[in-house]
Structures are given as structure tokens and as C-alpha cells.
C-alpha positions in Angstrom: -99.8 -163.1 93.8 -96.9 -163.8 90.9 -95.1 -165.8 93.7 -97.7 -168.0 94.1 -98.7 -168.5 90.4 -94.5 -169.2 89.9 -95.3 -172.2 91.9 -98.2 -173.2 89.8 -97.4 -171.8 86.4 -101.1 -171.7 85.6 -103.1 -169.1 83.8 -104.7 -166.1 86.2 -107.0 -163.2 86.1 -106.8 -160.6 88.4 -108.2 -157.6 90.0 -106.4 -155.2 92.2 -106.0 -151.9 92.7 -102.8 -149.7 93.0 -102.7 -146.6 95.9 -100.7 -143.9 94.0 -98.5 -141.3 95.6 -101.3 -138.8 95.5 -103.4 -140.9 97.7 -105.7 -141.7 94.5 -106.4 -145.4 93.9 -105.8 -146.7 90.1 -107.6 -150.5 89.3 -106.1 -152.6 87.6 -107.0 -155.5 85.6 -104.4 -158.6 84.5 -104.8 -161.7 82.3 -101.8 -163.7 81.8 -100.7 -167.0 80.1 -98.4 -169.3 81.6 -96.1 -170.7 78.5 -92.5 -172.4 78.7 -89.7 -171.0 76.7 -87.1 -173.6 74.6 -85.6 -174.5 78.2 -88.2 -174.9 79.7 -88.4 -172.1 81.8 -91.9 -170.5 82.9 -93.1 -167.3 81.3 -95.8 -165.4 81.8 -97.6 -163.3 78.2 -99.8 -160.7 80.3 -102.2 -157.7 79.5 -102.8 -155.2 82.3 -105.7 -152.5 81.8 -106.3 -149.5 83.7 -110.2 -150.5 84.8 -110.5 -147.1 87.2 -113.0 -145.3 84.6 -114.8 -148.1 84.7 -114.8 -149.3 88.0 -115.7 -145.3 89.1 -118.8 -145.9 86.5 -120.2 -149.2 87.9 -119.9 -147.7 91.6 -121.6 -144.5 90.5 -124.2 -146.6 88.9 -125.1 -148.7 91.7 -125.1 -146.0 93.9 -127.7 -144.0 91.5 -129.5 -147.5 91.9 -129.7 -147.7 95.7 -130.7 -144.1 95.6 -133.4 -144.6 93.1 -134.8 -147.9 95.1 -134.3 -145.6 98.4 -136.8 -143.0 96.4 -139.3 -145.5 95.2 -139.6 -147.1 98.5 -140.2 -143.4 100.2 -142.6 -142.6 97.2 -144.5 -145.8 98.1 -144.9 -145.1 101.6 -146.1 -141.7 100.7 -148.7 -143.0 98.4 -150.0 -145.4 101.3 -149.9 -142.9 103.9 -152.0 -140.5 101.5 -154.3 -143.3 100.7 -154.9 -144.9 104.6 -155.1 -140.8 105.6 -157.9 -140.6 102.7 -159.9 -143.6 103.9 -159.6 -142.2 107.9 -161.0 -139.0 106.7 -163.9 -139.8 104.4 -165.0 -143.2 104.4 -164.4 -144.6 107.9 -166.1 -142.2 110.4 -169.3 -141.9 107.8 -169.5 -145.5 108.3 -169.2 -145.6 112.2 -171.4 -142.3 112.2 -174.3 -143.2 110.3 -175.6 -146.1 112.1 -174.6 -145.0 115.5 -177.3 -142.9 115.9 -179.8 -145.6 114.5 -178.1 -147.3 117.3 -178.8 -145.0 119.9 -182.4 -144.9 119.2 -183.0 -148.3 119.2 -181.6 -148.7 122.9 -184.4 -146.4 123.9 -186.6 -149.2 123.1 -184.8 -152.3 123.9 -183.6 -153.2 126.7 -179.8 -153.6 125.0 -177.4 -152.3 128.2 -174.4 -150.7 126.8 -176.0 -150.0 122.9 -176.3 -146.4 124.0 -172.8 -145.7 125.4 -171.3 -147.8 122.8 -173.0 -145.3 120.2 -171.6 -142.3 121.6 -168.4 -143.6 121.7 -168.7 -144.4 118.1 -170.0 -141.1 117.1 -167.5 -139.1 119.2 -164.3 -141.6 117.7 -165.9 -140.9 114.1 -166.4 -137.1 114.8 -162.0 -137.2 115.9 -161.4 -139.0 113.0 -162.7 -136.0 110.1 
């Protein structure tokens, strides 16, 4: 990285992080100012920080994010899952049961093929269902 700035003498920012003889990983952070001295030489006036603290706090945070998303979407789910399981055991088979045996009486005086069966089936899927 400084070879290729020596080429350019330009101002940079960096980012990079150092592996340190106990296997732990240091970031760093560098700003530096390209000047010339009285010869005209390039120089470089440069600040490096030691950004690990915060680095470790931004990639704790997002993690604590992700989880907390991951929670909300499972918390959803169990809200829907309670709700659909609600409506499948109270509302839906009292509305297929109640008029199927209106239904079935009916097809003793029509002449409606199937009204019967279908009625049974209905009753016995809303019965399953409580």
C-alpha cells in the first residue's frame, strides 16, 4: 500500500488489520497527508488508531441485530401459527358443520345427487378439524 501511494504521492485512508504473535488480530486505521519537504522530496504526516475496540463493538452489535431480526421473524411466525391454529379450531368447522346438516336434509327432498355425501364429508372434515 505505501509503495503504491510513493508513486502517486496522494492523500489515503486506510483500514487493515494487523495478526499479532498471539494469533489475536489488532485494526488499524491510517490517514495520511502527502506534503513535499524544501527539496522536494515526498513525505507522508500520518495518524494511525488502534480501531479493534471498536471494530469488536460494531460486529457485536450487528450480530445482536441479526439475532434480534432472527427472534422477531420466529415470534411472527408463532403469532400466525397461533392465530391460523385458532381459526381451524373454532371458527372454520362451525361453519362447515352448521349447514351441512341443513344440507343433508334437504337432499332427502330434492333430487340433488351427491348433496348428501358431500354433507357427510363436510361434517366428518369439520368434526377432524376441533
Amino acid at each position: 500500500m505505501v509503495d503504491q501511494e510513493r508513486e502517486g504521492g496522494h492523500d489515503f485512508e486506510w483500514q487493515y488489520r494487523l495478526l499479532m504473535p498471539d494469533h489475536s488480530i489488532k485494526y488499524m486505521h491510517v490517514v495520511a497527508h502527502a506534503t513535499r519537504d524544501q527539496d522536494g522530496q515526498l513525505e507522508y504526516i500520518a495518524s494511525v488508531q488502534d480501531v479493534t475496540a471498536r471494530r469488536l463493538a460494531e460486529e457485536a452489535r450487528d450480530k445482536a441485530r441479526s439475532e434480534l431480526a432472527h427472534v422477531a421473524r420466529v415470534m411472527t411466525l408463532g403469532t400466525l401459527t397461533a392465530s391460523i391454529a385458532h381459526e381451524l379450531t373454532s371458527r372454520c368447522p362451525a361453519l362447515s358443520r352448521t349447514p351441512a346438516p341443513v344440507c343433508e336434509c334437504w337432499h332427502g327432498s330434492s333430487k340433488c345427487r351427491g348433496c348428501a355425501e358431500t354433507a357427510r364429508r363436510t361434517i366428518r372434515d369439520g368434526n377432524r378439524g376441533v
